[in-house]
BADRENVO-140490 format. One record per residue (C-alpha): residue number from 1; x, z, y. Coordinates in steps of 0.1 Angstrom, whole numbers, plus 5000, padded with zeros to 4 digits. Each point is the difference from the previous one (the first is absolute). Layout:
 pos    x    z    y
 NUM    X    Z    Y
...
//
This chain:
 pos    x    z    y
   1 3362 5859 3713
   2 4961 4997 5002
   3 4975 5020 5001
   4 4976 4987 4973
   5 4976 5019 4981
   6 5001 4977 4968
   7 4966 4988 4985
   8 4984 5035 5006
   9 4997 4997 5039
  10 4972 5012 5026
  11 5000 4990 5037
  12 5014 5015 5025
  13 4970 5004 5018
  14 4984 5022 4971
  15 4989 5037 5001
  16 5035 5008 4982
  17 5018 4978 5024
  18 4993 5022 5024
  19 5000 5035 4990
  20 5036 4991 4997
  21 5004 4988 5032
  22 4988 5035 5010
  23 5027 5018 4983
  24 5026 4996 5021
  25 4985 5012 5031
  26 4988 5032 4978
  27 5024 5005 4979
  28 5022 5023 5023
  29 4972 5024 5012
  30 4992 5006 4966
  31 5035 5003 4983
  32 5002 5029 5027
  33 4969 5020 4989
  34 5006 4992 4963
  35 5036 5012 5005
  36 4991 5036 5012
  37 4967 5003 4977
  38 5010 5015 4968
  39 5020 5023 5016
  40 4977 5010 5022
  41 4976 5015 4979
  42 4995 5035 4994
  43 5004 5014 4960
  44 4969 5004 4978
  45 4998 5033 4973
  46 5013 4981 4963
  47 4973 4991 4977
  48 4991 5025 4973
  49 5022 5003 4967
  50 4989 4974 4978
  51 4997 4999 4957
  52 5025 4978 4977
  53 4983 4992 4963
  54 5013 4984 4978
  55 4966 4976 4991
  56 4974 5005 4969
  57 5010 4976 4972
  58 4988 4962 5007
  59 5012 4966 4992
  60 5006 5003 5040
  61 5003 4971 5023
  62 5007 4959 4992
  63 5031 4993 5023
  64 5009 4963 5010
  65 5040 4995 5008
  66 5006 5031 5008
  67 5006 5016 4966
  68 5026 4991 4998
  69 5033 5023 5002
  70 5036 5003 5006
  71 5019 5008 4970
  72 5002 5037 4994
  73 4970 5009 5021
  74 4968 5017 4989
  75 4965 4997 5012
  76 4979 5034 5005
  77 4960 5001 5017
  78 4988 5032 5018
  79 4972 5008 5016
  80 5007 5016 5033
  81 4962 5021 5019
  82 4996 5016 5029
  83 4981 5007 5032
  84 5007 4982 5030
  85 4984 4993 5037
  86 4986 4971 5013
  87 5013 4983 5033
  88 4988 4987 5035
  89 5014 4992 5032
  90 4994 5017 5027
  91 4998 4996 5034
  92 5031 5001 5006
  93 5008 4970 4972
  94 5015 5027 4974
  95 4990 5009 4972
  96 4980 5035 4994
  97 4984 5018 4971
  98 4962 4991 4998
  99 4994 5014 4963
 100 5021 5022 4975
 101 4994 5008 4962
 102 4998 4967 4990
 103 5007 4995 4965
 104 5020 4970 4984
 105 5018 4994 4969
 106 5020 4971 4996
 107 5024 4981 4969
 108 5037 5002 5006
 109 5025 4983 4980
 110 5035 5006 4996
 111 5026 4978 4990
 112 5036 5016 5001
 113 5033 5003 4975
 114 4998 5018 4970
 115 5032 5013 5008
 116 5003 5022 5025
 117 5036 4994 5005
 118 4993 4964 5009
 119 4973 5012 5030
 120 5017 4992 5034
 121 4981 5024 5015
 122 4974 4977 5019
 123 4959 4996 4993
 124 4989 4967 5014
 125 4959 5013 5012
 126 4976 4973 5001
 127 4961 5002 5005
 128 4990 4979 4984
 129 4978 4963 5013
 130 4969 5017 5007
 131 4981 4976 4988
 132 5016 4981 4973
 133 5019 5026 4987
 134 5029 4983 4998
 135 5037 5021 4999
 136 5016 4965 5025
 137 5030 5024 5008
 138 5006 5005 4964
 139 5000 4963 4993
 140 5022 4990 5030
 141 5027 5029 4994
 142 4996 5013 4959
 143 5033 4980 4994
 144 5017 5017 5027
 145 4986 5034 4991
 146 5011 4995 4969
 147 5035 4990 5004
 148 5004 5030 5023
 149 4985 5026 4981
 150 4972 5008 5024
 151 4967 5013 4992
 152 4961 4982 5009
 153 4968 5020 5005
 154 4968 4978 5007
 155 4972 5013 5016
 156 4966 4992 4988
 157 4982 4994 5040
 158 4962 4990 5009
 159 4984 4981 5025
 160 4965 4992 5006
 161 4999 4968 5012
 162 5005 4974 4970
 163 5010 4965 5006
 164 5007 4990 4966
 165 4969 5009 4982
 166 5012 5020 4973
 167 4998 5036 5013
 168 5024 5023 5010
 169 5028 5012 4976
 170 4985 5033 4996
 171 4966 4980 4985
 172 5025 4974 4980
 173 5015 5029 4980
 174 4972 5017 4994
 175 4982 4968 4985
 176 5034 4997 4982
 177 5000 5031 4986
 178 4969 5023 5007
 179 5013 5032 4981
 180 5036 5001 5014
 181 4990 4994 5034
 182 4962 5018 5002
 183 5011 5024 5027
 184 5018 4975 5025
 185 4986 4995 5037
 186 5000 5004 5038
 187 4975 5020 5013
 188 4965 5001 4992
 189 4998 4961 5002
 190 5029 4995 4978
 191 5018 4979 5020
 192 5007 5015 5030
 193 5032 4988 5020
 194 5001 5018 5028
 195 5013 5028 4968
 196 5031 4976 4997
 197 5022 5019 5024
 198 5000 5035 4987
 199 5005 4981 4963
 200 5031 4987 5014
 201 5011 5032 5015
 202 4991 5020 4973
 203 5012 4979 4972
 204 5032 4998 5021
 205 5007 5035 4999
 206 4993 5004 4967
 207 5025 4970 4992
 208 5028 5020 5027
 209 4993 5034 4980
 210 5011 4985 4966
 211 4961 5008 4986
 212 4994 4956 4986
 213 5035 4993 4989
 214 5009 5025 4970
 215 5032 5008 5001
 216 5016 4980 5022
 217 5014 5019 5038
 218 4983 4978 5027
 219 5022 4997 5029
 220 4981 4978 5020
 221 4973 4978 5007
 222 4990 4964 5013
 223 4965 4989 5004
 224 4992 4965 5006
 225 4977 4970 4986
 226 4989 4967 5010
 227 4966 4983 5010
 228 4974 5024 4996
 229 5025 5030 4992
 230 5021 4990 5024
 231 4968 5003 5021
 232 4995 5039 4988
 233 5041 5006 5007
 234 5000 4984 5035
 235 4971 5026 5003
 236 5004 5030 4988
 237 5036 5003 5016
 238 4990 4987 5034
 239 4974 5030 4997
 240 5008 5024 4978
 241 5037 4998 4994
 242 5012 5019 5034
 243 4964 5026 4989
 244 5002 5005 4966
 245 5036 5016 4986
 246 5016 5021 4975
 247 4995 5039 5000
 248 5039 4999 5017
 249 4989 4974 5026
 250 5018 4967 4986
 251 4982 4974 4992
 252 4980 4992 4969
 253 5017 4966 5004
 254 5038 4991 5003
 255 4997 4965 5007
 256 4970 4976 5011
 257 4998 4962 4985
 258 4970 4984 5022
 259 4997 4967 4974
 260 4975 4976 5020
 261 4968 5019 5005
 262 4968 4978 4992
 263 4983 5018 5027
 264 5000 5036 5016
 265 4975 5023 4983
 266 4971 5013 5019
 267 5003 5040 4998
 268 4972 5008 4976
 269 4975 4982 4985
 270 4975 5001 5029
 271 5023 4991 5024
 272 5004 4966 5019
 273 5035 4981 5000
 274 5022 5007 5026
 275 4999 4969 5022
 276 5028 4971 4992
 277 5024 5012 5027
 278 4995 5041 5004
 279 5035 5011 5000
 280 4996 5023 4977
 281 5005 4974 4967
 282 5034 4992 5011
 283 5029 5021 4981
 284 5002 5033 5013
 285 5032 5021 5012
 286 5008 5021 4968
 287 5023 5026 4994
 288 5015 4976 4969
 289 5018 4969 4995
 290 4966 4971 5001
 291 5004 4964 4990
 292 4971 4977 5005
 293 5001 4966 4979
 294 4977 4968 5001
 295 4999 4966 4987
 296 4997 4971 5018
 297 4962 5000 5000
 298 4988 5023 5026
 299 5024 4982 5023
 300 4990 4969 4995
 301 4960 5015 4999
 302 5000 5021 5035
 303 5010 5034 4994
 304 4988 5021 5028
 305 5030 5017 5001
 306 5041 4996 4997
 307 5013 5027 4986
 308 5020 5020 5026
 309 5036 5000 5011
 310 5028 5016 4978
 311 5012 5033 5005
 312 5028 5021 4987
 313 4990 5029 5016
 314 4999 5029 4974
 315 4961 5005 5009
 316 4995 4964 4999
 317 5016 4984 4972
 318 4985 4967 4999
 319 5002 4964 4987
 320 4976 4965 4999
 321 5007 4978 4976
 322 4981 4969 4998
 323 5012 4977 4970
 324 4998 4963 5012
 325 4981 4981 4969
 326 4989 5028 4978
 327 4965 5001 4998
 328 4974 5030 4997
 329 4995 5004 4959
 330 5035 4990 4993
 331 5009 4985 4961
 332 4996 5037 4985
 333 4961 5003 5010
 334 4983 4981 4968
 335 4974 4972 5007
 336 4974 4990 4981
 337 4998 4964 5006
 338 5027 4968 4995
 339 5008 4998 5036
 340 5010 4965 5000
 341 4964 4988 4988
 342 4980 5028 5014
 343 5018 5008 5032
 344 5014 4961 5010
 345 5034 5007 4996
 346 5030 5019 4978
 347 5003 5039 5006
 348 5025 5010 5023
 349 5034 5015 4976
 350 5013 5020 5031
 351 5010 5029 4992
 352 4983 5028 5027
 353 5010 5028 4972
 354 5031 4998 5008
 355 4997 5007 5030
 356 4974 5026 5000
 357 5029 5020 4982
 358 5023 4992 5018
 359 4981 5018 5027
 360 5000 5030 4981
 361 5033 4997 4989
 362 5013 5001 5036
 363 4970 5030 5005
 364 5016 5023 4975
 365 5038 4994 5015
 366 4987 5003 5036
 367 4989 5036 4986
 368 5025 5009 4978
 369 5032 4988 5016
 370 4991 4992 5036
 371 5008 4965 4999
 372 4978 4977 5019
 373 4985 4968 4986
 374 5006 4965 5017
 375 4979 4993 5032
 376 4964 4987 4999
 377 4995 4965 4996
 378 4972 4984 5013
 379 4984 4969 4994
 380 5002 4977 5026
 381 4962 4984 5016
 382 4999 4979 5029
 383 4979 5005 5036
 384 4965 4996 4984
 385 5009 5028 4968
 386 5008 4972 4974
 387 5027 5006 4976
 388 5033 4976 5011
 389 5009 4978 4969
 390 5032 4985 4991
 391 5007 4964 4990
 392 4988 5010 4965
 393 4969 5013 5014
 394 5013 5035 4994
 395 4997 5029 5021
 396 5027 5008 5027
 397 5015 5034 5001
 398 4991 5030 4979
 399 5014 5015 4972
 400 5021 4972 4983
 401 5001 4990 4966
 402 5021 4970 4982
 403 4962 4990 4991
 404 4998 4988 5037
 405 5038 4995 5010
 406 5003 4977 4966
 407 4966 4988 4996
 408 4983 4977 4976
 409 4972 5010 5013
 410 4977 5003 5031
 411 4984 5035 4995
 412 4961 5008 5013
 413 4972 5019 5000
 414 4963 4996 4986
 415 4974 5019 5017
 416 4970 4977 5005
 417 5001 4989 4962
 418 4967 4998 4979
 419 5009 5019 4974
 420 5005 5038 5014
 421 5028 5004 4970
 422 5019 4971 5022
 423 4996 5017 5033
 424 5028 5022 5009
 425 5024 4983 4975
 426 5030 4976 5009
 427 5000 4966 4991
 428 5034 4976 5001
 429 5004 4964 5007
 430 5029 4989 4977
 431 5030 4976 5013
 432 5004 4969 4980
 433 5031 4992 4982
 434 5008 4976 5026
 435 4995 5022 5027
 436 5021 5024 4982
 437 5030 4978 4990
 438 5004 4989 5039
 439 5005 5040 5011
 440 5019 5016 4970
 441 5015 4969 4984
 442 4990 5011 4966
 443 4990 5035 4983
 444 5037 5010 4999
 445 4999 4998 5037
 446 4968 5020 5002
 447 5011 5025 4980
 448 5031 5004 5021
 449 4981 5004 5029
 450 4979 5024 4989
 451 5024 5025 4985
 452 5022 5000 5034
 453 4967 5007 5017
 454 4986 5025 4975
 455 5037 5015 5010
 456 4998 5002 5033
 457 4965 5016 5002
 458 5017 5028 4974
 459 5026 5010 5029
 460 4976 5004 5024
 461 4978 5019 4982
 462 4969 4975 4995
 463 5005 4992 4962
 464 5009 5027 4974
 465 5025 4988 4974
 466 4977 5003 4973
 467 4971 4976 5014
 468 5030 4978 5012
 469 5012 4992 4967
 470 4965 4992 4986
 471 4995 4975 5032
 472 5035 4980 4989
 473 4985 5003 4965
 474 4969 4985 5008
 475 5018 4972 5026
 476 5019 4992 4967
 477 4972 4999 4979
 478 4982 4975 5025
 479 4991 4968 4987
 480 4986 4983 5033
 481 5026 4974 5004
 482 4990 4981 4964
 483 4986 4970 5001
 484 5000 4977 5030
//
């Protein structure tokens, strides 16, 4: 094994070099006050009723991917207003009321089965990117969902710091569609984030009481995103989940997915960022079954934090997956560029969506049936915090995949790449035919061994059935080993 960084390397002198080397001598004073945190703090009154509406008429809002739907599901938009309170910490690092009465009004969409006897029961919540309004859990699980019958609500969120240039969503729709969305906003200012957390909980409630699905009986709800919304979840329910609860006293929330945060949110809009290792961004001890998931990249990049150890404890249901060689945007986030001319390289083809629901898959059977998911894999890194590679160049440990245990690839990440569409994304060094030929033989043998992996990861519980049979599909359908 070695323990080389590829073409994207940094020395192991740098800045990043060392915050990692810090880690370990932190990590366990702060995986003790993270663990007791959530818990910890003391319950805040419920945020005011809020106001469903169906919206005025409108062409409504251009969508990119995500349109599209299972078969048999509808589409339907609300508009969801309220009050709410703004946020700060106080001296005590929790978080306290500093204003009430805030108004908001936010876009909700709705996609479920228009059948209610195919509903499972479950509403997968997602706040949406807060930025780039993008529904990322949708995209990574809508398959799923939509094999098993469960419902999606995406929550139109704000920010008001914009990195991208384009606004926030709330601004986007209503340059999209001025009529249909005239009375969205946050605050005053329009855009105020530190609004995002009573959203959640209210929307959540709303979701749990039946009042934004029609007539389908909600049994239960996840919430959970990825980048910037998995920023929000990893929030809201390391503040607000343990605080904020259902007039009986359960939780809004039945299960958490924490999909790889981009960052941890400051608490309102005029409030700094926590600093990088405050114990307060790691996962919380919840009440509910909590999976966190990442890619490769903020392994390989310095994340300040592991995420914790596992626990079964039925106070602390918790997992940590880290999926060796997916990358951050995954194949089901669309680019806008050729990656191989624009980016210096092919876009990575692995697969993170099916692993994202494969989280929630094992979520929603850790709540329903009690049956605990496979232990936490982490990636393995070396002494100085650099991801361990194998002979392929492929990262050690993790959650497997025949992608790296059968690879015709060397999987990687971008994040210093000109273009910012290429940064975040995967890129893939193909194997050449010879290369190939000398470990499989020929694409009969590849196949083979990919399909007696693919079953193997099925009986442990890291590959459903369904994603297993389009990964032999696509091994057969592999034309690498033409030519010479």
């Amino acid at each position: 094994m070695s323990a080389s960084r590829g073409r994207e390397t940094e020395s192991r002198h740098s800045p990043a070099a060392r915050l990692r080397g810090m880690v370990a001598s932190l990590a366990g004073a702060a995986l003790c006050a993270a663990a007791t945190w959530a818990l910890a703090a003391p319950p805040i009154p419920p945020p005011p009723p809020v106001h469903v509406a169906v919206p005025p008429p409108g062409k409504g809002a251009p969508d990119q991917a995500e349109k599209r739907l299972p078969a048999g599901y509808i589409e339907e938009e609300f508009i969801v207003s309220g009050t709410g309170r703004l946020f700060a910490y106080d001296a005590e690092g929790e978080a306290a009321v500093k204003a009430s009465g805030v108004p908001w009004a936010t876009r909700v969409l709705v996609r479920r089965p228009a059948d209610p006897a195919k509903f499972s029961g479950w509403v997968l919540v997602e706040p949406m990117h807060p930025e780039l309004g993008r529904p990322f859990a949708w995209r990574n699980a809508g398959d799923y969902l939509g094999r098993k019958g469960d419902a999606w609500v995406g929550i139109t969120t704000t920010r008001n710091l914009i990195l991208y240039g384009d606004g926030d969503p709330i601004s986007r729709l209503q340059r999209s569609d001025p009529q249909r969305y005239a009375w969205l906003g946050f605050g005053p200012s329009g855009n105020e984030g530190g609004l995002n957390w009573d959203v959640i909980a209210a929307v959540g409630q709303a979701v749990k009481a039946g009042k934004l699905t029609g007539p389908l009986a909600v049994k239960k709800t996840l919430v959970g995103g990825w980048s910037g919304s998995g920023a929000l979840t990893i929030f809201f329910t390391n503040t607000f989940h343990m605080r904020e609860r259902m007039a009986d006293g359960g939780p809004i929330f039945d299960a958490v997915l924490i999909g790889e945060p981009g960052w941890y949110p400051p608490i309102n809009a005029d409030s700094g960022s926590l600093i990088a290792y405050d114990a307060r961004q790691r996962p919380a001890m919840l009440d509910v079954p909590t999976i966190s998931v990442n890619s490769s990249a903020p392994i390989e990049f310095g994340m300040p934090f592991r995420p914790r150890a596992d626990s079964d404890d039925a106070r602390n249901r918790f997992r940590a997956y880290e999926v060796a060689g997916a990358d951050h945007r995954g194949t089901r986030d669309p680019t806008f560029t050729n990656p191989k001319t624009d980016c210096g390289a092919p876009a990575s083809d692995f697969p993170l969506h099916y692993y994202y629901s494969l989280a929630v898959d094992h979520l929603k059977r850790w709540s329903d049936e009690g049956k605990a998911p496979p232990p936490s894999q982490p990636i393995a890194i070396d002494r100085y915090g650099y991801v361990v590679t194998d002979a392929s160049g492929n990262p050690v440990g993790g959650v497997r995949s025949p992608y790296l245990d059968v690879p015709v690839a060397r999987y990687y990440q971008t994040h210093a790449a000109r273009l910012i569409e290429c940064r975040g994304g995967g890129r893939m060094d193909l194997f050449g035919p010879a290369e190939l030929r000398k470990r499989y033989r020929s694409h009969a043998g590849y196949v083979a061994r990919v399909k007696a992996r693919a079953d193997e990861l099925v009986r442990a519980g890291w590959l459903m059935p369904e994603d297993a049979a389009e990964t032999v599909a696509k091994a057969q359908a592999f034309k690498g080993f033409e030519g010479r």
